[in-house]
C-alpha positions in Angstrom: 2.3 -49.7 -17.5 0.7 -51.3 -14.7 2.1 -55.0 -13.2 -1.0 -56.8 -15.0 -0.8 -55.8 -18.0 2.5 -57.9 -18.5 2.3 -60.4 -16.5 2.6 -64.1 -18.4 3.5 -61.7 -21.6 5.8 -63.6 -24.4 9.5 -62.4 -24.7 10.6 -64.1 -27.5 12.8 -61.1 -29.6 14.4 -58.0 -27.8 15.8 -55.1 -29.2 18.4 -53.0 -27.1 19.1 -49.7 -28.6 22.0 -47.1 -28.2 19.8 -43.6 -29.2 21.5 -40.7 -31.2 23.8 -38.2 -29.0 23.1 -34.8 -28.4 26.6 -32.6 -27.6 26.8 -29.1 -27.8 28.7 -27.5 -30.6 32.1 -27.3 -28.8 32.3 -30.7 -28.1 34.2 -33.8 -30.4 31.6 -36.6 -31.6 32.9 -39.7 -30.8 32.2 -43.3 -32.2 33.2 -46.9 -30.3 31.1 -49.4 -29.7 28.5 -48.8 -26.7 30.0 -51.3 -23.8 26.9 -51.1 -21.8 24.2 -52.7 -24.2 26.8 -55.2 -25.9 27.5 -56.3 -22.4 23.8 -56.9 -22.2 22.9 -58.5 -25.4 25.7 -60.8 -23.9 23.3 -62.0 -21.1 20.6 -61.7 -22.6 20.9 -63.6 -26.0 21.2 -66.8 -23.4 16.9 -66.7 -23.1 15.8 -64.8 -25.9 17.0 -64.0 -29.5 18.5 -60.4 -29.0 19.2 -57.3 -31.9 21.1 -54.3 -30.8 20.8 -51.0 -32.7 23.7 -48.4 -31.8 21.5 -44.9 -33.8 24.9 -43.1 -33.1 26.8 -45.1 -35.6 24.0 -46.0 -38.3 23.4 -42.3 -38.3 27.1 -40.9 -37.4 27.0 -38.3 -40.7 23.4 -36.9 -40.2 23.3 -33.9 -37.7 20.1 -32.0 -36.3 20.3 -28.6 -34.7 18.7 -28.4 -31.1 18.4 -25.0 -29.8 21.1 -22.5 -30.5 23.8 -24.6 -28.9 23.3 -28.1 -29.6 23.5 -30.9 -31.9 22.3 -34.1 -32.3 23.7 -36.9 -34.3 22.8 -40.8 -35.0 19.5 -42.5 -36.9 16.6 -39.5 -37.1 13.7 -40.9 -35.1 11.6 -41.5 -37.7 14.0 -44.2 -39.3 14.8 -45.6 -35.4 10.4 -46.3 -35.8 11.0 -47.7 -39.0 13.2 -50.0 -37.6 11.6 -51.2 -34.9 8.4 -51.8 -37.2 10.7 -54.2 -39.4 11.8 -56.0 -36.1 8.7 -56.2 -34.3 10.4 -56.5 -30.5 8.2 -57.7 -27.4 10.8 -55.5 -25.6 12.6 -53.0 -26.1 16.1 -52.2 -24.1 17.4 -48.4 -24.2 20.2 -47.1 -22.7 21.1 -43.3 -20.9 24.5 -43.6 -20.1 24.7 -39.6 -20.0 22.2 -37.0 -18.4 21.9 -35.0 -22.0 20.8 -38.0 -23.6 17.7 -39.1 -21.6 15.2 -36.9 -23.8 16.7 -39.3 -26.5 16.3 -42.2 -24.7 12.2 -41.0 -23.8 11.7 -40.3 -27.9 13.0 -43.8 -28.3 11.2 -45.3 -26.2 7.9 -43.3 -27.4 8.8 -44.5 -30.7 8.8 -48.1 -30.0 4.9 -47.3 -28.2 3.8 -46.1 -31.3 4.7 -48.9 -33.4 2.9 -51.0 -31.2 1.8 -50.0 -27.3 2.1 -53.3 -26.0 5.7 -53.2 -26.6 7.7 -53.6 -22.9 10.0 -50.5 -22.7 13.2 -50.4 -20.6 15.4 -48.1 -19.9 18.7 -48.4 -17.9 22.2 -46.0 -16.8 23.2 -43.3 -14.9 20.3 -40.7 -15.2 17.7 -42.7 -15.1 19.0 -44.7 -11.8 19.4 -41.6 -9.8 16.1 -40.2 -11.1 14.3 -42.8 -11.1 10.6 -41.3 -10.5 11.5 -38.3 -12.6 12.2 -40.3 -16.1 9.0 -42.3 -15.2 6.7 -39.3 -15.1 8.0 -38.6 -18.8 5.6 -41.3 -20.2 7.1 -44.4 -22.6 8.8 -45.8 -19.9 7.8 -49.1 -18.5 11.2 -50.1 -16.3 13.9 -49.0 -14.9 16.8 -51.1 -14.1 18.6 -48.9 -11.8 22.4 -49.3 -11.4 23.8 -53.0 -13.2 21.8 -54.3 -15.6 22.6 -57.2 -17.3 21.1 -60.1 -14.5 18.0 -57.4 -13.4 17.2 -57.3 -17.6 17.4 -61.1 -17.5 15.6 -61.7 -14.6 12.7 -59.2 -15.4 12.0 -61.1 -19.0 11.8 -64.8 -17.0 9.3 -63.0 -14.4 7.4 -61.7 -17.3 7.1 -64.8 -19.0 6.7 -66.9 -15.1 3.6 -63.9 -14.3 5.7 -63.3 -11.3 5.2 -59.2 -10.5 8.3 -57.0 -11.2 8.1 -56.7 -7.1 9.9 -59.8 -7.3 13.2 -58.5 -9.5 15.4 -56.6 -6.9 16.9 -53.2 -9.2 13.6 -52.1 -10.8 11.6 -49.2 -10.8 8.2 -48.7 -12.2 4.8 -47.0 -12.1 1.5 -49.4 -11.0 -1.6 -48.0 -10.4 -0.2 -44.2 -11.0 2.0 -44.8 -8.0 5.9 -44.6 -8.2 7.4 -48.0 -7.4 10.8 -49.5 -6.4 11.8 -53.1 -6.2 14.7 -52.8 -3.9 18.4 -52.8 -3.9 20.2 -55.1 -6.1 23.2 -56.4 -4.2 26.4 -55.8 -7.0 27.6 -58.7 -8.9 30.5 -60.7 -7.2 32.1 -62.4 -9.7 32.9 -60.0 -13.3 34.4 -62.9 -14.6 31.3 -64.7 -14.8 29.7 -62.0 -17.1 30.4 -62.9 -20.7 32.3 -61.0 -22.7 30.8 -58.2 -24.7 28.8 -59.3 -27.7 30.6 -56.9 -30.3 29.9 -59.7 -33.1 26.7 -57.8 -33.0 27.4 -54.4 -34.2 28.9 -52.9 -37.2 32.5 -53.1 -36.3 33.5 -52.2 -40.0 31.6 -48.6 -39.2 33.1 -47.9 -36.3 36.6 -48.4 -38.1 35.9 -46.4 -41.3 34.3 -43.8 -38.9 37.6 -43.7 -37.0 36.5 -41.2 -34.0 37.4 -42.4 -30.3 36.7 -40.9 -27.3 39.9 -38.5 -26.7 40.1 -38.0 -30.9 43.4 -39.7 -30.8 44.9 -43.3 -31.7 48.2 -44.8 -33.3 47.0 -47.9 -35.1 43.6 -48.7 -36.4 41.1 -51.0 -35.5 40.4 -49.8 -32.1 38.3 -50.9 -29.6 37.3 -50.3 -26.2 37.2 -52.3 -23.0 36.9 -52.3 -19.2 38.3 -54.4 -16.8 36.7 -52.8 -13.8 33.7 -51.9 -12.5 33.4 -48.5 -9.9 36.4 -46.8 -8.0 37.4 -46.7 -4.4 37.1 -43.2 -4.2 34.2 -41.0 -3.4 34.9 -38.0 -6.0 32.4 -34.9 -5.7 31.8 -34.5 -9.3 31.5 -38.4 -10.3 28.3 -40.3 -9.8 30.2 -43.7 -11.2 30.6 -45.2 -7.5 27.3 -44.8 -6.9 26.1 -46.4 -10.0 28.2 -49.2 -10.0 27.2 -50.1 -6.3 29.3 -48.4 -4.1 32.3 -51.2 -4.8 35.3 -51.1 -6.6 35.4 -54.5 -8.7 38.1 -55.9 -10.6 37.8 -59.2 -13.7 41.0 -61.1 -12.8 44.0 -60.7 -14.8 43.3 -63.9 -16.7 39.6 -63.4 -17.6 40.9 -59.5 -19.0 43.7 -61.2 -20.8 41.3 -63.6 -22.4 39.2 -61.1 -23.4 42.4 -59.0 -25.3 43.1 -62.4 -27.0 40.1 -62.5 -28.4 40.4 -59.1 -29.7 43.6 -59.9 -31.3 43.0 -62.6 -32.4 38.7 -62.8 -33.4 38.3 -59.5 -34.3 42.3 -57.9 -35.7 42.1 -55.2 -32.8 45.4 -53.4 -33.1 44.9 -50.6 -30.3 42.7 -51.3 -27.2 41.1 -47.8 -25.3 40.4 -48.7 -21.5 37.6 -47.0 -20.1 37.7 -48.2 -16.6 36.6 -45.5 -14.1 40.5 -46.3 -12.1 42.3 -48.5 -14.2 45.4 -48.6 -11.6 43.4 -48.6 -8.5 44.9 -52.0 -7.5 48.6 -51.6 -8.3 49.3 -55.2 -8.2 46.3 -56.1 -10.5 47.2 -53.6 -13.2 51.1 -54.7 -13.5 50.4 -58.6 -13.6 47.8 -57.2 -16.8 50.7 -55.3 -18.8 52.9 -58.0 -17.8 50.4 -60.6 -19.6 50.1 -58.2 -22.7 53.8 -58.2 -23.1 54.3 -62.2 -22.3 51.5 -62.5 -24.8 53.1 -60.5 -27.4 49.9 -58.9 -28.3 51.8 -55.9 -30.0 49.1 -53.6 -29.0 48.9 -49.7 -28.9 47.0 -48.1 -25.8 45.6 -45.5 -24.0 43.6 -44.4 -21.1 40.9 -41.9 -22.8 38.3 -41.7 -19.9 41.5 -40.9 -17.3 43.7 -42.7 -14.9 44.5 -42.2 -11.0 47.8 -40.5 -10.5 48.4 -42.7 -7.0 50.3 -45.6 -8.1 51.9 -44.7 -11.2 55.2 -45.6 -10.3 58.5 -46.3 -11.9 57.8 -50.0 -12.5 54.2 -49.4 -13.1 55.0 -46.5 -16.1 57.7 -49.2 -17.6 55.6 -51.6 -17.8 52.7 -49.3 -19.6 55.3 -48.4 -22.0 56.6 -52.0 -22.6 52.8 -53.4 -23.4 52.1 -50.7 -26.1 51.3 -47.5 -23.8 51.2 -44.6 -25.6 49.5 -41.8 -23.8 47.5 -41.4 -20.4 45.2 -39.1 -19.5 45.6 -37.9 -15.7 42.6 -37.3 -13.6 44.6 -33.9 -11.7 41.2 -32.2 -11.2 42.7 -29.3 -9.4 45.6 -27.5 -9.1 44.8 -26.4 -5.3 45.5 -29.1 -2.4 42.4 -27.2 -0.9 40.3 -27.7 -3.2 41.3 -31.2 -3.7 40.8 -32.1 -0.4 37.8 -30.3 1.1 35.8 -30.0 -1.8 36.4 -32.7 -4.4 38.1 -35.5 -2.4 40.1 -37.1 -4.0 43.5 -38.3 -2.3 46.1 -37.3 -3.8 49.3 -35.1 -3.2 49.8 -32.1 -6.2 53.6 -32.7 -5.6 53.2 -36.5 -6.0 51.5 -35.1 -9.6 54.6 -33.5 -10.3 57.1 -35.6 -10.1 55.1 -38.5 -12.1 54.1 -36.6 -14.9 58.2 -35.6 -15.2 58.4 -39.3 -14.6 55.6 -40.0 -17.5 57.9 -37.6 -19.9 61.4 -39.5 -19.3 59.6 -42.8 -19.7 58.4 -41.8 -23.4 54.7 -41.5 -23.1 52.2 -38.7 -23.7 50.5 -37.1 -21.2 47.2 -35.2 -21.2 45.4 -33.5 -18.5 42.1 -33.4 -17.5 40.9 -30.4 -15.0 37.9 -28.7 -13.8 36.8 -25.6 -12.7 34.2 -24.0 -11.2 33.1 -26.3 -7.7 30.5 -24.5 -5.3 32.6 -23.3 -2.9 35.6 -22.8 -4.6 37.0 -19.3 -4.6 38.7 -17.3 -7.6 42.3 -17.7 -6.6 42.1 -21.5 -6.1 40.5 -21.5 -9.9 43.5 -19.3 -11.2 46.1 -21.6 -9.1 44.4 -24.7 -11.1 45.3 -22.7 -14.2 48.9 -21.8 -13.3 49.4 -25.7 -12.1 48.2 -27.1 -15.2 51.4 -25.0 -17.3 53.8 -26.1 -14.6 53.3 -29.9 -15.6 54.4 -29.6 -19.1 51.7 -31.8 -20.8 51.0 -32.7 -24.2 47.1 -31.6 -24.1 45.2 -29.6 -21.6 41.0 -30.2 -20.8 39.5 -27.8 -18.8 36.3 -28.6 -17.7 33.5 -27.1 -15.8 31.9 -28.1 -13.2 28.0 -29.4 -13.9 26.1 -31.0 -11.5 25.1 -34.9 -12.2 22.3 -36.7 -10.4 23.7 -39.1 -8.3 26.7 -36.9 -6.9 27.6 -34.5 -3.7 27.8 -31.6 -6.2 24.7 -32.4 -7.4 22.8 -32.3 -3.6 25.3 -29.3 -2.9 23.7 -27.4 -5.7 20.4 -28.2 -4.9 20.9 -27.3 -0.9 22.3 -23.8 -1.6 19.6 -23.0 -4.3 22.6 -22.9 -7.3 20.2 -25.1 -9.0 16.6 -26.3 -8.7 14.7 -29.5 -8.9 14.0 -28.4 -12.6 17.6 -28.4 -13.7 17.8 -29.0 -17.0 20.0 -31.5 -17.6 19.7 -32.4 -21.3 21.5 -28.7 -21.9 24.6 -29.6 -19.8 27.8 -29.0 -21.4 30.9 -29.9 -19.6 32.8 -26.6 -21.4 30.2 -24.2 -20.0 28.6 -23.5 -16.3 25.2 -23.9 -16.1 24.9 -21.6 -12.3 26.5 -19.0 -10.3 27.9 -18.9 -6.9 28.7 -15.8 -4.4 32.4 -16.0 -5.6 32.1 -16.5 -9.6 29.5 -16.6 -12.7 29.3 -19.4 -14.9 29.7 -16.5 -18.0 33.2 -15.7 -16.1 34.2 -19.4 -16.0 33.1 -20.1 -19.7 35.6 -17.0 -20.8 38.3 -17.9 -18.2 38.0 -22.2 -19.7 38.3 -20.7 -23.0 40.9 -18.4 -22.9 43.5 -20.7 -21.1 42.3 -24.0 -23.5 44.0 -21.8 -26.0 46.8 -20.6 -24.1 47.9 -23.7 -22.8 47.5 -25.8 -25.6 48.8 -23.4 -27.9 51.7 -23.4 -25.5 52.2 -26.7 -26.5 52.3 -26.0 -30.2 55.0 -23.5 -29.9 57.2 -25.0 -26.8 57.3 -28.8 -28.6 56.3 -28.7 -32.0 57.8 -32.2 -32.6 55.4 -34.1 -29.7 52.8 -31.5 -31.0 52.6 -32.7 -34.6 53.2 -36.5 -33.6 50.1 -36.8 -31.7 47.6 -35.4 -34.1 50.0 -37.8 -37.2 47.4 -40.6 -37.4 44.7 -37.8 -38.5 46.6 -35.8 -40.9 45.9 -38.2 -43.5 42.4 -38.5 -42.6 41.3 -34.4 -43.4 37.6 -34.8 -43.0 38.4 -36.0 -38.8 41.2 -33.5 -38.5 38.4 -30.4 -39.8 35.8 -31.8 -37.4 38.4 -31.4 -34.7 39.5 -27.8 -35.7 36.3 -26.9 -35.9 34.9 -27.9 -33.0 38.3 -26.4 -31.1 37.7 -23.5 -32.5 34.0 -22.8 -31.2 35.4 -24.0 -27.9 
């Protein structure tokens, strides 16, 4: 939609939607509150009265089959058009935080033309910032907000409503008369502890509590939530397209404003277990132990875990004590790969495999679960550093074992690696990626031998687990043994993986 066709327009009512999720058949469905658009409704409810629609959990039971391989869950479309009638938005907000969503995010957004085509469309996240001109060209789409949104999504509604030219935000892209544009850079936000906390009064929080599904399929006490106190990481991963996104900055909330925050949840909303989703939760040693310290001065009496991984680096004695002391119950380690090479030249990160060792034998005398997340199948690496990744992962005696494989996200080196050596082309489809399965071939492996190599040691190593420690086996999965219907889902979506 060209500049002058909303120019002086009226923003009075916003809707920011969270579309339905499309995951392959292998994969867990998960269910939390969506940080991203809560953080914005946040901001945003300051100048304008603001709705949020998460389509993942109105719609969490109903399923639609895409292709042969896929699944979709969340709100059909036709009732996401039904709801946007009732509301009758001037704009509407969606978010792509993942690359398989975005043909979600386009229907959505086509959805809210149809109801009425002089409705402002958004759309913000990871895909859509890196590919910018691509998502444009789908039609729907009258922004992008590329990178942080919450002050560009502010600022573009008072340049609206001013007649200023979306020239004038810095962190848009849009199309004016049929040509691609982009508003500049938008410098990161300084100060996180001037961004209000997430407006999770908003949403359903009942649903998301009788669904019960976090990201990892695990817990220990119920409610859960999620939260981040961090913003990026300070290292430059192949695979990860986060640093980019967030600015090329690693930012920290201070200890204070994050302890705040878990008062609140303690206190407002009955939270019992908080999942952190930072990219590097530990990054900043100092930082992380003054926040478990404040949990356990606080007495919050919490259960956590680290779903979405944690750096190995600076998990130290004192660091791991005070985890376990604030209500730490399981981490997720970020190992990657079992090969130094292939840690150093191809994904790197920094980070010593006999450093790994000794912490996660470290993490097991301290009393707290461990779970391992690894990937296989860089460009570049060779079939014996694959197969030494596979042996290393046995050798740390973990509770759980991910192997993942290696897909290419906009926004990363993998990504332009691929596209360099002709592994992938600009056409890559990226709403069929599926992080259990390879999606190209390289002169020394085919993605058809990585999917049967991922699957065969997800079994062995796991069920290695079952048989070597029972006991720690059993105790993870206890929470879901009384829920049956969770615990199937999970077996069955194990067993096609």
């Amino acid at each position: 939609m060209a500049e002058a066709k909303i120019s002086g327009r009226k923003i009075e009512r916003v809707l920011l939607i969270y579309p339905p999720v499309t995951f392959s058949k292998q994969s867990l469905k998960q269910c939390h509150p969506p940080l991203g658009i809560a953080y914005l409704a946040a901001v945003i409810r300051e100048v304008c009265e603001v709705r949020v629609l998460d389509a993942a959990v109105e719609g969490y039971g109903h399923e639609e089959r895409i292709g042969d391989r896929y699944l979709r869950y969340g709100l059909a479309f036709d009732e996401i058009e039904k709801r946007i009638q009732e509301l009758k938005p001037d704009l509407v907000g969606i978010s792509c935080i993942f690359s398989s969503q975005f043909q979600n995010t386009v229907e959505a957004a086509r959805r809210a033309k149809k109801v009425n085509p002089d409705t402002i469309t958004v759309v913000g996240g990871s895909h859509p910032t890196f590919l910018a001109e691509q998502c444009l060209s789908q039609g729907g789409i009258d922004f992008i907000v590329k990178g942080e949104g919450e002050f560009a999504l502010r600022d573009l509604i008072e340049a609206i409503r001013q007649g200023r030219g979306p020239e004038t935000v810095p962190g848009l892209a849009f199309r004016e008369d049929g040509r691609f544009r982009e508003s500049g850079i938008r410098p990161a936000y300084p100060d996180l502890d001037q961004i209000p906390f997430p407006a999770r009064e908003m949403f359903p929080l009942e649903k998301y509590d009788r669904i019960g599904m976090p990201m990892g399929s695990v817990y220990q006490k119920r409610p859960f939530m999620n939260l981040i106190t961090s913003r990026g990481c300070p290292y430059r991963c192949s695979f990860c397209s986060s640093t980019n996104f967030w600015g090329n900055r690693y930012r920290t909330r201070s200890v204070a404003n994050v302890l705040k925050e878990m008062e609140e949840l303690v206190g407002k909303y009955g939270i019992r277990e908080f999942k952190f989703f930072d990219d590097n939760l530990t990054a900043n040693s100092k930082r992380a132990k003054e926040i478990f310290r404040g949990m356990i001065e606080r007495g919050l009496n919490v259960s956590w875990n680290t779903p979405n991984g944690v750096h190995i680096a600076n998990l130290d004695r004192e660091m791991l004590e005070l985890m376990k002391k604030s209500g730490c119950y399981e981490l997720t380690l970020a190992v990657e790969s079992g090969d130094q090479g292939v840690l150093r030249d191809i994904v790197h990160k920094p980070m010593d495999l006999a450093d790994v060792e000794q912490v996660t034998k470290l993490i097991r005398e301290i009393g707290i679960d461990s779970r391992g997340f690894f990937i296989i199948g860089f460009p570049g690496e060779t079939q014996e550093q694959i197969q030494r990744t596979l042996d290393f992962s046995l050798k740390l005696d973990l509770d759980l074992i991910t192997f993942f494989i290696a897909n290419p996200l906009p926004g990363t080196e993998l990504y332009r690696i691929a596209l360099e050596k002709g592994y992938i082309n600009k056409d890559y489809r990226f709403d069929q990626i599926d992080y259990y399965e390879g999606r190209f071939n390289t002169p020394e492996w085919t993605y058809e031998q990585l999917y049967r190599l991922r699957r065969k040691w997800f079994w062995k190593s796991n069920l290695r687990v079952l048989f070597k420690h029972p006991i720690r086996f059993f105790k993870r999965y206890l929470p879901l043994i009384t829920r049956p219907g969770i615990l199937l889902e999970i077996l069955k979506r194990r067993i096609r993986g």
